[in-house]
N, C-alpha and C positions, 0 to 999 in steps of 0.2 A: 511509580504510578502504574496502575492497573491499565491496561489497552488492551485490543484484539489484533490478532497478528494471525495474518493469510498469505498464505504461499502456495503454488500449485501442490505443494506433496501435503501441504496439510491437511486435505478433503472437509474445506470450511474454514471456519476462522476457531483461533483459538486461544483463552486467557493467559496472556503473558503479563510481567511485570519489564517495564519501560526502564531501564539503566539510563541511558544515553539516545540522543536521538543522532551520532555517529560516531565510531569508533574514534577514530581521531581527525588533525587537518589533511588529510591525504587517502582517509578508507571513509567512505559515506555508508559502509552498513551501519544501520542501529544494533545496539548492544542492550542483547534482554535476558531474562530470567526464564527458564521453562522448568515448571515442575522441579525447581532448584538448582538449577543447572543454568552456567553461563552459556551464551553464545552468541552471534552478530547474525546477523540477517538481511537481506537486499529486498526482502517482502514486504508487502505492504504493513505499516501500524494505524490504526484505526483509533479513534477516542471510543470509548466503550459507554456507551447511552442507551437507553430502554430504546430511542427511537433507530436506532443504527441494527441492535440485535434485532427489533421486528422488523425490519426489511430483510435484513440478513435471513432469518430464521424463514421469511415466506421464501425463501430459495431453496432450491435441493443443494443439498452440502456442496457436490463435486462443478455445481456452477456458478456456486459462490468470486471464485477468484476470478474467472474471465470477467463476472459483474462488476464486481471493483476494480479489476484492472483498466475496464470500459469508461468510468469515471476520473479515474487517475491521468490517462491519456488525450493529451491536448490534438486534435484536429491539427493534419499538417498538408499541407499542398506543396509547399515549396519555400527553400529556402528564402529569397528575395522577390520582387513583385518583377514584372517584365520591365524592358525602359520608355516601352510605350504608356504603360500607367504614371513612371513618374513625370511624362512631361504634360499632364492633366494643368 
């Protein structure tokens, strides 16, 4: 499967072919194809859509990965709520 694959040394995102979406039960990189070549990766895989490359593409290449990184990463404050919240 054709995807887009961005990592900060990539400067952008770039056509890989989707092996595996993890190496195996115990390593969570995905396993791709670059220009013929195997390798795993901890960078982001992206579905490859006209709508996805024009967003991508209105970016300069080298700020591409912190944008996706920004969407990838969930909002955190803390691990558990105070114990004042839970006796609401």
């Amino acid at each position: 499967m054709k995807v887009l694959h961005i990592t900060p040394k990539t400067n952008g995102y770039e056509e890989v072919e989707l092996i595996a979406n993890r190496i195996d039960e115990h390593n969570s990189f995905h396993a791709i194809e670059i220009n013929g070549k195997k390798a795993m990766t901890g960078g982001f895989i992206i579905n490859d859509t006209a709508q996805i490359r024009k967003v991508l593409d209105s970016i300069p290449k080298e700020e591409q990965y912190e944008f996706v990184k920004s969407f990838k990463m969930e909002p955190w404050e803390k691990m558990y709520p105070s114990s004042e919240w839970l006796n609401c």
